[in-house]
Backbone bond lengths (Angstrom), bond angles and torsions (degrees), N, CA, C in turn:
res aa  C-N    CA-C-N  psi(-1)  N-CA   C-N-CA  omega(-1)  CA-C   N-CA-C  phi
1 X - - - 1.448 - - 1.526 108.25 -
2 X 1.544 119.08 128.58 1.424 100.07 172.90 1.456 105.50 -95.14
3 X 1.362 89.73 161.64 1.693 128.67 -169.12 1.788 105.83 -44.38
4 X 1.129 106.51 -46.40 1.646 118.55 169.70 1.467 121.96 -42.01
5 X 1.155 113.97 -58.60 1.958 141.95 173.64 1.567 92.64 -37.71
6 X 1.060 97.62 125.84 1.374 124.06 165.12 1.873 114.60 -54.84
7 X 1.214 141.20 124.10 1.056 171.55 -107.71 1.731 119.82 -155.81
8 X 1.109 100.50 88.76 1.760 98.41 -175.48 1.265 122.86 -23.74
9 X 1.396 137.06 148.19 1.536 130.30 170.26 1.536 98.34 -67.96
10 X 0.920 118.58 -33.05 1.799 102.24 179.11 1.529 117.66 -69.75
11 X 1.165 115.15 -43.36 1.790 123.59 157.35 1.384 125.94 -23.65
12 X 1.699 98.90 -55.63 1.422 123.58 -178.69 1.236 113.09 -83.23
13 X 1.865 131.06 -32.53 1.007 123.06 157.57 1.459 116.51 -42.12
14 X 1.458 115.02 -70.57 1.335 134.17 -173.59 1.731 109.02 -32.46
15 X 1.383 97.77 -41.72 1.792 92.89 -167.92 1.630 108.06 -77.10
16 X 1.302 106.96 -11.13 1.343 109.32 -142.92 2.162 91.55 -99.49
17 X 1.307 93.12 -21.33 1.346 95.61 -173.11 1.340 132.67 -82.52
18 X 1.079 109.51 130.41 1.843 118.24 -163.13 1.527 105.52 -57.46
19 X 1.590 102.77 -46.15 1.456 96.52 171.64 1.407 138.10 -82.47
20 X 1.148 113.64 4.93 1.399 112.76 173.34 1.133 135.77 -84.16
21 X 1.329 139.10 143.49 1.351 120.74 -148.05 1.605 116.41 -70.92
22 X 1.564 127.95 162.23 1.284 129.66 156.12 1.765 108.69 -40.92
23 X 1.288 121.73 -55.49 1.332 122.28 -148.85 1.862 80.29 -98.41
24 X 0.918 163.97 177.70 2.089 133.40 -151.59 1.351 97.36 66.01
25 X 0.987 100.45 -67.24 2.003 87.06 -163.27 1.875 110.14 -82.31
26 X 1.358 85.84 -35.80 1.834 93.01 -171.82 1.715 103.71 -81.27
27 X 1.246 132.38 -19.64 1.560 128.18 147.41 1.193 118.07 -47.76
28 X 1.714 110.78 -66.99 1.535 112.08 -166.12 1.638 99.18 -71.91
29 X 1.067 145.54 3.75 1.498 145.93 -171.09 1.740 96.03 -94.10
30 X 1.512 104.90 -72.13 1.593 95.84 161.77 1.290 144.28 -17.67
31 X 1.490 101.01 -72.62 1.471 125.30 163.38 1.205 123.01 -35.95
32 X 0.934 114.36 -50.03 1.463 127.65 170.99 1.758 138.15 -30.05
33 X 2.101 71.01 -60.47 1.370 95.02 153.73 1.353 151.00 -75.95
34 X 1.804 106.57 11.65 1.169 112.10 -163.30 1.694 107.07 -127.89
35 X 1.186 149.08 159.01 1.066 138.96 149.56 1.306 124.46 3.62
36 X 1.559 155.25 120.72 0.849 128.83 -149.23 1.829 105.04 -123.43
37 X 1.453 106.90 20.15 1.351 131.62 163.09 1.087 112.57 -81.63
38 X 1.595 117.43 -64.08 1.099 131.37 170.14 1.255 132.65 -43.72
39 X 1.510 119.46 -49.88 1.560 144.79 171.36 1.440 113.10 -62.68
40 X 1.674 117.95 -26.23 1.500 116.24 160.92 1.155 128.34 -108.07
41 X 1.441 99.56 11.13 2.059 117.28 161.88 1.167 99.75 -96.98
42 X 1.712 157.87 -41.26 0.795 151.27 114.08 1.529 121.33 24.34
43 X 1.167 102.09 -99.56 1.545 125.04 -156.75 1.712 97.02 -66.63
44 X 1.450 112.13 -22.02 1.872 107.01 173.13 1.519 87.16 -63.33
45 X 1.404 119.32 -66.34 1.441 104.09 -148.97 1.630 109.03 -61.49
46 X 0.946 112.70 0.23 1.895 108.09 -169.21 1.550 82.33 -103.05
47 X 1.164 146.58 -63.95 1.561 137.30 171.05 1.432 120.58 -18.36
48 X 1.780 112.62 -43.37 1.022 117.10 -168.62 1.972 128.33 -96.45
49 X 1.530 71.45 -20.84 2.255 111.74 157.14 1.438 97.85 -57.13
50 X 1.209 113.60 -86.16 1.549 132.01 179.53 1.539 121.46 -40.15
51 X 1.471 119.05 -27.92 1.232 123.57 165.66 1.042 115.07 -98.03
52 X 1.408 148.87 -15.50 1.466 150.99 156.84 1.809 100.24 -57.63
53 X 1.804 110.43 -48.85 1.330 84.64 -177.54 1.536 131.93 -57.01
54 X 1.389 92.36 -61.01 1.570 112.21 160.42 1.993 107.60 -2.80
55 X 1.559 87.74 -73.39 1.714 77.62 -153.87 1.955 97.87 -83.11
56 X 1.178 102.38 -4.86 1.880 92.45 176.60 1.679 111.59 99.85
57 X 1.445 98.00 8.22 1.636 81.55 -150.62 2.077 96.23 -92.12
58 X 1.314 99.21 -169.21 1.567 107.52 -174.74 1.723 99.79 -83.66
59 X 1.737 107.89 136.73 1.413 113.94 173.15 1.734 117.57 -47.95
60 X 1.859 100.62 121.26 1.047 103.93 179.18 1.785 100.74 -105.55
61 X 1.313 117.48 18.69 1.547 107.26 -164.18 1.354 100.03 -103.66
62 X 1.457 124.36 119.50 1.510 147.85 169.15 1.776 99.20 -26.41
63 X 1.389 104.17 120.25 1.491 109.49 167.65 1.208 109.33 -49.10
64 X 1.322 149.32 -46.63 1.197 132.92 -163.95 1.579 128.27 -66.86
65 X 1.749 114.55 -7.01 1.003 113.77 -178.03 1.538 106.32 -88.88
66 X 1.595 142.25 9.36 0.804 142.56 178.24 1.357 112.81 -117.95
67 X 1.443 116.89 30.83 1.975 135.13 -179.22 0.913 75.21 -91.25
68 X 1.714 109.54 153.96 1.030 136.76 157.80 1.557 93.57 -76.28
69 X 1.497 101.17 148.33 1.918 117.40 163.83 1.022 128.62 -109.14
């Protein structure tokens, strides 16, 4: 995405906020920069990483999302 392109108000909230985390801002900063198909196919599977840890339980996430592309 270039730098010019207009930027969601939630984006801009996010950066702008004292409380949000360092690693919050330095994701969505990335992201940004990347395909933005990709960056929200992505970030499901890390949601769904991150919530498997959480509760402990056995991997329910389809091998194929961890192929290389």
């Amino acid at each position: 995405m270039k730098k010019n392109k207009v930027v969601s108000v939630l984006c801009e909230e996010i950066r702008n906020d004292m409380a949000a985390s360092y690693w919050l801002k330095s994701v969505l900063a990335s992201a940004l920069q990347r395909d933005p198909v990709d960056a929200v196919a992505d970030a499901e599977v890390l949601v769904m990483a991150l919530r498997e840890r959480c509760t402990g339980g056995d991997s329910k996430l389809p091998a194929f999302l961890f192929q290389a592309k």
